[in-house]
N, C-alpha and C positions, 0 to 999 in steps of 0.2 A: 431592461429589455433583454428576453434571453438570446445569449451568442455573442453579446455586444464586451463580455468582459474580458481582458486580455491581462496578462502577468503583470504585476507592479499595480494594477488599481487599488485605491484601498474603496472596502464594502463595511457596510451596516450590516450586521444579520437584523432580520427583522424579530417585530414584539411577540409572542405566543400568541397573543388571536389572530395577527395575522399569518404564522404560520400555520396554524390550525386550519385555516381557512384551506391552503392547497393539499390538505392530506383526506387520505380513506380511511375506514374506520380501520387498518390494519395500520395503520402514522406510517402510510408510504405516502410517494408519488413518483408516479408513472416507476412503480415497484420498489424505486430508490426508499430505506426506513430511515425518516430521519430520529438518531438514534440517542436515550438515556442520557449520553456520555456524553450532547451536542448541546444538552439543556443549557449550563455554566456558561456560555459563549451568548446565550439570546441579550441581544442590545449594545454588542461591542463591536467595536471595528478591529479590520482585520485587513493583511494583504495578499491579495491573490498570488499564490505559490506556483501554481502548474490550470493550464486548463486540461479539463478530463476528456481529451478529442478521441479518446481510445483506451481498451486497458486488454491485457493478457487473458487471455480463456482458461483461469486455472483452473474450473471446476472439470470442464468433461476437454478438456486439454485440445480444439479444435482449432487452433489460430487467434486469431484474436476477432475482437467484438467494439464496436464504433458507440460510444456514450456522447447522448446530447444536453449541450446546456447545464455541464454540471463542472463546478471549479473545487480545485484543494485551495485554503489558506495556511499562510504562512505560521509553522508551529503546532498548525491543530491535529497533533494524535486523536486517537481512543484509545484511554488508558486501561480499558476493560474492567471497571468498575462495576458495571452492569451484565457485562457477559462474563460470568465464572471468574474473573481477575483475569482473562487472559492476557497474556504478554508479546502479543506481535508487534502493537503500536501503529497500528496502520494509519496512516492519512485520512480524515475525516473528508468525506466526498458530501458537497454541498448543491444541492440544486439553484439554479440562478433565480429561481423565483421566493430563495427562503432571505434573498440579499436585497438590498440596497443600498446602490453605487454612491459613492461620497463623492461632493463636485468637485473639482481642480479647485484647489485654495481652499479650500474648507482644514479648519483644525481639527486633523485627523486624533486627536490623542483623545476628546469628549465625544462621548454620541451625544445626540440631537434629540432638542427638547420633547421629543415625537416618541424616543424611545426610552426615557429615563423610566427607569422599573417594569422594564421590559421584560429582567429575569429575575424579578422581585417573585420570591417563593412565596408569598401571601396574595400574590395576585391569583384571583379565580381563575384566568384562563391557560395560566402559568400551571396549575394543579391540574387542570384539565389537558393539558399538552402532556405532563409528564403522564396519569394514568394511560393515556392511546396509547405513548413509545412505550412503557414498562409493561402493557399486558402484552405484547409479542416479545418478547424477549425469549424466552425459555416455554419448551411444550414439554411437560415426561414425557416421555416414551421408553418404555423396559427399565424403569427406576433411573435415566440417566436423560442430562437435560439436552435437549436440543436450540440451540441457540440462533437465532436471526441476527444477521447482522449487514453492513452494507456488503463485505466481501461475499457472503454466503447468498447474497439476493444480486450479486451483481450480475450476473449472465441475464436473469428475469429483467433489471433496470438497462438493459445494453441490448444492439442490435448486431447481427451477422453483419461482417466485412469481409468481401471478397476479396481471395489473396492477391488480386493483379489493380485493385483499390489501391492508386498513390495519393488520394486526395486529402489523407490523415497528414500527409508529412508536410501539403503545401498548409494547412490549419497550423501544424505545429511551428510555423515560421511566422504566420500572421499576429498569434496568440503570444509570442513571447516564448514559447515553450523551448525553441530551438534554434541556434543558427543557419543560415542556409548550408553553412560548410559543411555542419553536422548531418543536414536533412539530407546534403549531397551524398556523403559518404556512406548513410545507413541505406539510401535509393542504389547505388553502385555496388553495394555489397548483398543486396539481393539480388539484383541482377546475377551477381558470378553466384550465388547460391543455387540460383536458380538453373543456370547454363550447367552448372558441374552435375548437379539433380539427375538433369536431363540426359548427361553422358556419363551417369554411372559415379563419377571423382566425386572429390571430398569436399565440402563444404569451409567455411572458412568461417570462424575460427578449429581448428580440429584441436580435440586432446583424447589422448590416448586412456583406453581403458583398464582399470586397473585390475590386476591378478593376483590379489587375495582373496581366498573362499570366507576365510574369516577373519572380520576388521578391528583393528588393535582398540582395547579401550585406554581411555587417558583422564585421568583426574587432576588439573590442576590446581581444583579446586579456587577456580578464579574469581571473583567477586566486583560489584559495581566501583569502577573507579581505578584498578589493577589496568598495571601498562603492560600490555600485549605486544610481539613480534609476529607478524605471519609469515608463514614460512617460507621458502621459494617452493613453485611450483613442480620441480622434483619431487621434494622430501613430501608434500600431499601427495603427489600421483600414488606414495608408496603405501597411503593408508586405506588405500580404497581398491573398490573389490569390481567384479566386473561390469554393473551397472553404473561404477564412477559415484559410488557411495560408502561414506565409515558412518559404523554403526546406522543403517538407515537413513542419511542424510546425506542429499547429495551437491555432489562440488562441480559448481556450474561456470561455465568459461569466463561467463561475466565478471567472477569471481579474481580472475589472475590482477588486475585493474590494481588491484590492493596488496599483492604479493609481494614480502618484503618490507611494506610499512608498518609505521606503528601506529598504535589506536588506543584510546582508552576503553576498556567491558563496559557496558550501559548499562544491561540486563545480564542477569543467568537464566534464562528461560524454563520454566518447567510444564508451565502450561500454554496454548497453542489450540486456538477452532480450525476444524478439521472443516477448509472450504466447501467440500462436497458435501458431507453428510450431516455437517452444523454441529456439531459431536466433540468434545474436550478433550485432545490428545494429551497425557499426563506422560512426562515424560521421566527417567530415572533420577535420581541425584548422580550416579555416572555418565547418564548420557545426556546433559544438559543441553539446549543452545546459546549458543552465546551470540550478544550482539554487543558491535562495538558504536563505537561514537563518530558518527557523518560517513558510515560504513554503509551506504544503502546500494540497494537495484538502479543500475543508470542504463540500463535498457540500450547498449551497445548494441548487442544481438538479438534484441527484442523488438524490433520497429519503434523503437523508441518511447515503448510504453513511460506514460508521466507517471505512476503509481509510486514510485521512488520506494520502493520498501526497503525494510531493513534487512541486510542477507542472514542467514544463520551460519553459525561457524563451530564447528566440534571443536575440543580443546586440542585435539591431536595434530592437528592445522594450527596450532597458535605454542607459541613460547614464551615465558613469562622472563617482562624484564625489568631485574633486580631494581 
């Protein structure tokens, strides 16, 4: 039943005919694509990781946007297999109607005799899921491909939330997503966001912008698996220029959370869909991203968006250790 699922359930994804059955000939629903890289997972259980009660407006940057009936599971990236190899790794967003809920006591480790070969590649409706999802992938346009994906359709899959809307944070306590403590503290801290707004002061968390016209490059050539230092939040302030960016990439408050820890590289990123325009940002072998290991977005400052993505991190912020 959609709405009914909360963190910790384990789910069925269902079999390709029946996902077949909720999609348009463009393999959305209600715009959401279920996507290439979601095929592998048809007929396995799985545990609900975050429910999607909300996500960030990254595309035209307006606040945020209220998502219905749609859950992450525990683990499931998109490895971008199908989208140009891109490297974000974002959380596969699952609509509640492509699941079915496993009952209390049921042996979650087997699926059910309903969907054995459920992602059997020789099943015809198996071939026919995959054709829908892989004819929207990629359109040319000016010899360079433009890509669909769940991020680049999510404004289209999502609705406006008004900014004085608290009913996202009482969901995110019901669902598992949050503590009350936490729900407390991110409700108390819009409020003073709001009140200083209003009279001009500073917002909280504040960091100061930085005063480079031009931002140092740094290669340290780091690779998957390389144990990482970040740095304290001085020695970053000093790399970044007055938009609070080096080389292009910017270092975000959320960001301090991790200051001083260590982590292990996951990724050296080079490629990157460009949310707004669907578009492959190629990035240098100097100017990499790097992501590290359980280094994600925890939506501190963010109304507590469940997206949990992975942050990007320049090398010039990181110091490698021996």
């Amino acid at each position: 039943m959609p709405g009914s699922l909360i963190v910790g359930d384990w789910v069925e994804i269902l079999s390709a005919e029946e996902i077949l059955r909720t999609l348009d000939e463009r393999g959305t629903m209600e715009s959401l694509p279920f996507m290439p890289e979601m095929l592998p997972f048809i007929g396995r259980r799985f545990q609900v990781f975050k429910r999607a009660t909300k996500t960030c407006d990254t595309i035209s940057k307006q606040g945020f946007r209220r998502v219905n009936d749609t859950v992450m599971l525990e683990g499931l990236r998109c490895d971008g297999s199908s989208h140009g190899e891109c490297q974000a790794g974002c959380l596969l967003f699952w609509k509640e109607s492509w699941l079915r809920k496993v009952p209390a006591g049921t042996n979650v480790e087997f699926a059910s005799a309903h969907a054995k070969g459920a992602g059997n590649q020789q099943d015809s409706a198996y071939h026919e899921l995959a054709a829908r999802v892989k004819r929207v992938v990629q359109v040319e346009s000016d010899d360079e491909p433009t890509y669909m994906c769940l991020i680049t359709e999510m404004k289209k899959a999502s609705l406006p939330m008004a900014w004085w809307d608290i009913r996202h944070y009482w969901a995110d306590v019901t669902c598992g997503n949050r503590t009350l403590k936490e729900v407390v503290r991110a409700l108390l801290l819009d409020i003073f966001n709001w009140a200083q707004k209003k009279r001009g002061g500073v917002g909280f968390p504040y960091m100061e912008p930085g005063l480079l016209k031009k931002t140092p490059v740094v290669n340290l050539n780091l690779q998957p698996g390389d144990l990482v230092r970040i740095k304290k939040p001085d020695d970053i302030m000093k790399t970044l220029d007055g938009d609070g960016k080096t080389r292009g990439l910017r270092f975000d408050v959320g960001m301090f959370r991790y200051c001083e820890g260590e982590y292990r590289v996951v990724t050296r990123a080079y490629r990157l869909i460009d949310q707004k325009t669907g578009k492959m940002i190629h990035m240098t072998e100097q100017a990499p991203c790097i992501m590290l290991d359980g280094v994600l977005c925890h939506a501190d400052y963010q109304k507590l968006c469940p997206r949990t993505e992975y942050l990007f991190w320049r090398e010039a912020w990181l110091d490698k250790v021996s």
